[in-house]
C-alpha positions as CSV (number, residue, x, y, z in Angstrom):
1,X,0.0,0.0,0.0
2,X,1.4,3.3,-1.4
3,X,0.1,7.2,-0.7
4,X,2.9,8.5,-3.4
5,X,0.4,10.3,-5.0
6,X,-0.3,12.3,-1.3
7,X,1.3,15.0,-0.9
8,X,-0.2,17.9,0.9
9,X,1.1,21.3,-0.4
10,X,2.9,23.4,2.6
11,X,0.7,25.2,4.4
12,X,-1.5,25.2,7.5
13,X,-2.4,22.2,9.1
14,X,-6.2,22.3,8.3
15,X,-5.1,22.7,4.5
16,X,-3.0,19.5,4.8
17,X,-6.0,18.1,6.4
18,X,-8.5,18.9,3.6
19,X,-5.8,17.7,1.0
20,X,-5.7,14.1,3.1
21,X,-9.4,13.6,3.5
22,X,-10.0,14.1,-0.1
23,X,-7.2,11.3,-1.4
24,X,-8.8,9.2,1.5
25,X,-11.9,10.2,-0.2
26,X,-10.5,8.9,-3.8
27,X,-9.5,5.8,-2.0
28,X,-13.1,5.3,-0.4
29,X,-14.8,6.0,-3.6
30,X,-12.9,3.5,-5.2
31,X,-12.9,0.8,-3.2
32,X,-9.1,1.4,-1.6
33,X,-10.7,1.0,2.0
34,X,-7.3,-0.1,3.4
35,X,-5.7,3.0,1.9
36,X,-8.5,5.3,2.5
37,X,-8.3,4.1,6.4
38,X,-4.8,4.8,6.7
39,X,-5.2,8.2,5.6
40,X,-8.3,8.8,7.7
41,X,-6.6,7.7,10.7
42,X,-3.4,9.8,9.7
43,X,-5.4,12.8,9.8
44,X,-6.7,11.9,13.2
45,X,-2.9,11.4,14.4
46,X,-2.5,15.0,13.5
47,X,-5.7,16.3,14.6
48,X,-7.4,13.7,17.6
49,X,-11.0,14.3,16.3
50,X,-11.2,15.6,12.8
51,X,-14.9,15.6,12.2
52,X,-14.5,14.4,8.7
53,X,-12.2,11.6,9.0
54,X,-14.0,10.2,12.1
55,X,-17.0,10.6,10.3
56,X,-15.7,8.4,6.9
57,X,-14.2,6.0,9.3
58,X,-17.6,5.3,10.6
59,X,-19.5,5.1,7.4
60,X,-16.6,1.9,7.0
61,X,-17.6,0.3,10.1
62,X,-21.4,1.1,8.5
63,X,-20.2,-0.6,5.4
64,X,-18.7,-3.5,7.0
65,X,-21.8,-4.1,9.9
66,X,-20.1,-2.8,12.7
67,X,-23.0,-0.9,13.6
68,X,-21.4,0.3,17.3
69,X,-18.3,1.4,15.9
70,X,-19.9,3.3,13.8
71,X,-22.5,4.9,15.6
72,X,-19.0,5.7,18.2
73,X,-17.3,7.3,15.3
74,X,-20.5,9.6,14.0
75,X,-21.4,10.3,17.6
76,X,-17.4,12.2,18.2
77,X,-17.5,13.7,14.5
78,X,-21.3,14.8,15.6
79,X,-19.8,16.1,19.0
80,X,-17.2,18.4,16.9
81,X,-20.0,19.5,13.5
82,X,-23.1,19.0,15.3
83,X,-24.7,21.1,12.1
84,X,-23.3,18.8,9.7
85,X,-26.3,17.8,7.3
86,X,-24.3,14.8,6.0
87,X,-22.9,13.4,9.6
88,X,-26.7,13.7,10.8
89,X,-28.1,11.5,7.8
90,X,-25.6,9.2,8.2
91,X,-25.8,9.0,12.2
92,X,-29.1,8.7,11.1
93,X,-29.1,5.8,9.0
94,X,-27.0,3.7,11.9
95,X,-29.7,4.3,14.4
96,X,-32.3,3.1,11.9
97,X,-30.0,0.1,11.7
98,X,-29.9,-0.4,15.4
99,X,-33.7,-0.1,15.6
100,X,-33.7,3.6,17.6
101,X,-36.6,5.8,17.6
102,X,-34.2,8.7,17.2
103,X,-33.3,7.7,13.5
104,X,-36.6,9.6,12.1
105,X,-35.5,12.9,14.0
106,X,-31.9,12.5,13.1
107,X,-33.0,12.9,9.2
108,X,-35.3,15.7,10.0
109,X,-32.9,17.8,11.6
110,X,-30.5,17.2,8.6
111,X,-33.0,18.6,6.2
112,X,-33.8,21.5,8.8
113,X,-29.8,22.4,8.2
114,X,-30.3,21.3,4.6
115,X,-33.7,21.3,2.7
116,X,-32.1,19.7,-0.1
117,X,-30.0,16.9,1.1
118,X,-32.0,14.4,-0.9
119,X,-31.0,11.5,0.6
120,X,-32.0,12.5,4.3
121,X,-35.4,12.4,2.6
122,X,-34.9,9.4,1.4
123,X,-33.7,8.0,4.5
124,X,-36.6,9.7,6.5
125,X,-38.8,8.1,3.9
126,X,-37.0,4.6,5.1
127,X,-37.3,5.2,8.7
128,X,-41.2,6.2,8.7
129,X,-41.9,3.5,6.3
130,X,-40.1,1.5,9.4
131,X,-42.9,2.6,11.7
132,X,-45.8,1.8,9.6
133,X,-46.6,5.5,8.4
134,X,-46.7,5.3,4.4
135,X,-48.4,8.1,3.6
136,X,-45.6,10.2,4.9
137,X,-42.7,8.0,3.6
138,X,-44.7,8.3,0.3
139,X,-44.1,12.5,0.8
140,X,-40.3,11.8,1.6
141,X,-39.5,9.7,-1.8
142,X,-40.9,12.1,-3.5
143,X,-39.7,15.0,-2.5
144,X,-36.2,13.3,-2.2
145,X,-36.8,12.4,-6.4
146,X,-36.4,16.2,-7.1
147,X,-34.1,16.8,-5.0
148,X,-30.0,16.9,-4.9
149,X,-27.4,13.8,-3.4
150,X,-24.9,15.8,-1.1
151,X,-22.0,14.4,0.1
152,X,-19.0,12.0,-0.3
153,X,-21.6,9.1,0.0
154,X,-24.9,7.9,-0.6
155,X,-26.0,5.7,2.6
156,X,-29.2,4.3,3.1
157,X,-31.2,2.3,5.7
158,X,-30.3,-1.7,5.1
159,X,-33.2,-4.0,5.1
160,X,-33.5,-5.4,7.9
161,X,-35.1,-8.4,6.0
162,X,-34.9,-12.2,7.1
163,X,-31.6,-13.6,6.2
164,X,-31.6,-15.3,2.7
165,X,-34.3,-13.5,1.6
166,X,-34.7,-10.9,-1.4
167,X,-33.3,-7.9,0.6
168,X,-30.7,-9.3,2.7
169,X,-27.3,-7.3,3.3
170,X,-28.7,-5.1,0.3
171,X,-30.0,-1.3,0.3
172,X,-33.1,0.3,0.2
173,X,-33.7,2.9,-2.0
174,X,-36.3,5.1,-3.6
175,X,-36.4,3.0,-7.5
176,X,-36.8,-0.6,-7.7
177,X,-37.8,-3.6,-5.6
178,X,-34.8,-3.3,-3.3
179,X,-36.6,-0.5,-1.3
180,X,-39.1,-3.9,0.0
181,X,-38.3,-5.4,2.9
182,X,-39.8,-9.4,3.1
183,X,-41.3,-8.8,6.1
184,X,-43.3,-5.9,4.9
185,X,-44.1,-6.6,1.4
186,X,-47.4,-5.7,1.1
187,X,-47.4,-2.5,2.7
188,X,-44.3,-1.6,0.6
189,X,-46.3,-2.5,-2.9
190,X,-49.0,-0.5,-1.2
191,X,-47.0,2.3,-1.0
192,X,-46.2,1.8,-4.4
193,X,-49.1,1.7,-5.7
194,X,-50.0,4.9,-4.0
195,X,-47.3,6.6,-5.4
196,X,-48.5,5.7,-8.7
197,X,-52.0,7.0,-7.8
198,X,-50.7,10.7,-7.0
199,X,-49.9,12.4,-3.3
200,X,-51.9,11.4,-0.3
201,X,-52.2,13.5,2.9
202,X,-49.8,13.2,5.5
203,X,-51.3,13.2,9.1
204,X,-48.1,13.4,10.7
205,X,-48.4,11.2,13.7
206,X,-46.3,13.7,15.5
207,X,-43.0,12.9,13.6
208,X,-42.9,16.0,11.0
C-alpha cells in the first residue's frame, strides 16, 4: 500500500488536512478501504477528532456491519460538527439500523440544516416506512426524487429483511424492488401503488 500520489502542499495544518481527506476520499470512492483508512486515521494522528475523518471512518464500520463502531465514530465527528447535514443523515441511517426511535429525528434535523439533502429524505422516507406511516414515507420519496445527493456518499437504511431473503445485506432505495423489505411486502407494494396513484395526505403522527 502506497500514498505516493499524497502530498499535501505546505501550508496550514487544516489545508494539509482537507488535502488528506480528499485522497482518503478517492481511495473510499474507489474501493481502496485499506488506503483510504490509513489516511483517515493519519489525519486523526495529526488532529485527535477531525470531524470528517472520524465521520468516513464510521461510514466503513457502517459498510462492514459494525454498527457500534460506527455509531462511536459519528457520535465524536457529531460532538465536533453537530450542524453537519451529511454526519446527521448518516448518524441517522446507523440508528435506523440499530432499531432507535431517534433515526426519524436525526434525518429531520439534517434537512432542517439542509432542505435539499435528498437522501436525508430518502432515508426519513425509510425510517417512517419502518414505523408503519406510508403516507408520509410516500411525501419523503418524492420529494427526495427532485431533489440533490450531497456528500461523499450515498448511505441508506439496510433491510433489515430475514436472512436469505430478497433484501438481505442489500440497500433500500427510492427506484426498484430493493426498497421492499420481506417482512413488509405488502405494505411496501402498497406504497407503491400509492405513489403511482398521486400524493396522499400526510397526518403526521407527531413525527414532521
Amino acid at each position: 500500500m502506497t500514498h505516493e500520489s499524497v502530498s499535501p502542499s505546505p501550508g496550514a495544518p487544516g489545508n494539509e488536512n482537507a488535502a488528506l481527506l480528499e485522497a482518503g476520499l478517492a481511495h473510499h470512492r474507489a474501493g481502496r478501504l485499506d488506503d483510504a483508512q490509513a489516511l483517515y486515521r493519519r489525519i486523526l494522528e495529526r488532529q485527535p477528532g477531525h470531524p470528517g475523518a472520524q465521520h468516513y471512518l464510521g461510514v466503513m464500520a457502517l459498510g462492514r456491519g459494525d454498527l457500534a463502531e460506527a455509531a462511536q465514530l459519528m457520535d465524536r465527528a457529531l460532538a465536533q460538527a453537530p450542524d453537519d447535514a451529511e454526519i446527521l443523515g448518516n448518524r441517522g441511517v446507523v440508528a435506523a439500523n440499530l432499531g432507535e426511535h431517534a433515526a426519524a429525528a436525526m434525518q429531520r434535523k439534517a434537512i432542517e440544516i439542509a432542505p435539499d439533502f435528498a437522501n436525508a429524505h430518502n432515508n426519513l422516507g425509510n425510517a417512517l416506512m419502518e414505523l408503519g406511516d406510508l403516507a408520509c414515507a410516500e411525501q419523503y420519496y418524492r420529494r427526495a426524487r427532485t431533489r440533490t445527493a450531497l456528500g461523499a456518499f450515498r448511505v441508506q437504511s439496510r433491510s433489515r429483511a430475514r436472512k436469505g431473503g430478497p433484501c438481505a445485506g442489500g440497500h433500500r432505495t427510492v427506484s426498484g424492488g430493493s426498497l421492499l423489505r420481506t417482512e413488509r411486502y405488502a405494505n411496501a407494494h402498497a406504497s407503491w401503488q400509492a405513489l403511482a396513484r398521486g400524493p396522499r395526505a400526510c397526518a403526521g403522527s407527531g413525527l414532521l
